[in-house]
N, C-alpha and C positions, 0 to 999 in steps of 0.2 A: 271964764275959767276953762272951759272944755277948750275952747278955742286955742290956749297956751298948753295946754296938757298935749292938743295932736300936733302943736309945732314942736315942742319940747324933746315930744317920743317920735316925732318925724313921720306920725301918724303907723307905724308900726310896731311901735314894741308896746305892751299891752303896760299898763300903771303897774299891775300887780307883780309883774317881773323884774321890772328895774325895783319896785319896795323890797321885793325876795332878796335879788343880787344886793342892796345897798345894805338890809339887815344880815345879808351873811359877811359881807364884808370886818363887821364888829366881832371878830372871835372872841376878844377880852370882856364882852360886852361891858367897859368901861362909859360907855357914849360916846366915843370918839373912835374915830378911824384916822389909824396912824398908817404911817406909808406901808411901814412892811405889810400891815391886813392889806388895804389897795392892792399890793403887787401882788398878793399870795391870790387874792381873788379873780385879778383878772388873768394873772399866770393859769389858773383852773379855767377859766370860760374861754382863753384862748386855745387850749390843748384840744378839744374839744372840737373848735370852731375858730380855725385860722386861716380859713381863706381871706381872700382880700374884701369882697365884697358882705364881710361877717367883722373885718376890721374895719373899713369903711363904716358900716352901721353904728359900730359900736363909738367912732370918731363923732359922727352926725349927734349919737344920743345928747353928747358934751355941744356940741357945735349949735347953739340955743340960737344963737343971730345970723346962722350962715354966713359967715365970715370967712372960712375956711379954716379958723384957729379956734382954739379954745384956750380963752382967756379966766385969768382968775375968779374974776364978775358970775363967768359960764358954769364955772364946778362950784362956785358959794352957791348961785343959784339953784342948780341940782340937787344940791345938797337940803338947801329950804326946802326946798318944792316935795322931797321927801322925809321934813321933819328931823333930819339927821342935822348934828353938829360935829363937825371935825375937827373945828377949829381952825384960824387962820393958817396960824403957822404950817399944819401939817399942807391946807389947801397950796402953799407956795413952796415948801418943799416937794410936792407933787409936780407943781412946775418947773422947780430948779431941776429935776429928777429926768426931765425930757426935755427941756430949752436947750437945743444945741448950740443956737444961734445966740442966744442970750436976748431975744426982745423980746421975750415977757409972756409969749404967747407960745400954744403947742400948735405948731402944723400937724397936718395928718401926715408928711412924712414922718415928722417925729414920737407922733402918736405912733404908729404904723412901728417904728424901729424900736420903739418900749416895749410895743406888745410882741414883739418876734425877737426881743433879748428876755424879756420874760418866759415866753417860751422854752428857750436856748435853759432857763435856766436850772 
């Protein structure tokens, strides 16, 4: 388990951080996190901390198999691994939400260009 937890966090971001960020995400605290919570959350962590290699990291968090994408499989997962349930639906609107390309997965370009229209917004 340790073992998945430092590939997960990419051995840098501490458990209790991403539990923080992922619980504050649930403004409604309904149990669910719906896109707008996602964007309003990471809209706030981005503002903050938008360099490239702060968006890179925060790509990696999602990026579970070093693929260089982050697939749906990737944020269900995340999402287990912290007890949350989002729900499918939302976890694929989250992708239709950055798939520019339309295959199914986010690049860190498109990651990258979510988190700097967030920003923007």
């Amino acid at each position: 388990r340790d073992r998945y937890q430092r590939r997960v966090h990419g051995g840098d971001q501490p458990r209790d951080e991403i539990e923080k960020m992922i619980k504050s995400i649930d403004t409604d605290e309904n149990g669910l996190i719906e896109y707008p919570e996602f964007e309003k959350m990471m809209k706030a962590k981005m503002s903050t901390k938008d360099s490239p290699e702060e968006i890179l990291k925060a790509f990696q968090l999602f990026d579970m198999d070093h693929t260089g994408k982050v697939s749906f499989s990737n944020l269900k997962a995340v999402a287990k691994m912290l007890g949350e349930n989002p729900g499918e639906d939302v976890l694929h609107e989250m992708i239709a939400e950055a798939d520019e390309d339309r295959d199914g997965e986010i690049s860190f370009q498109e990651f990258k260009n979510v988190m700097l229209q967030m920003k923007g917004k």
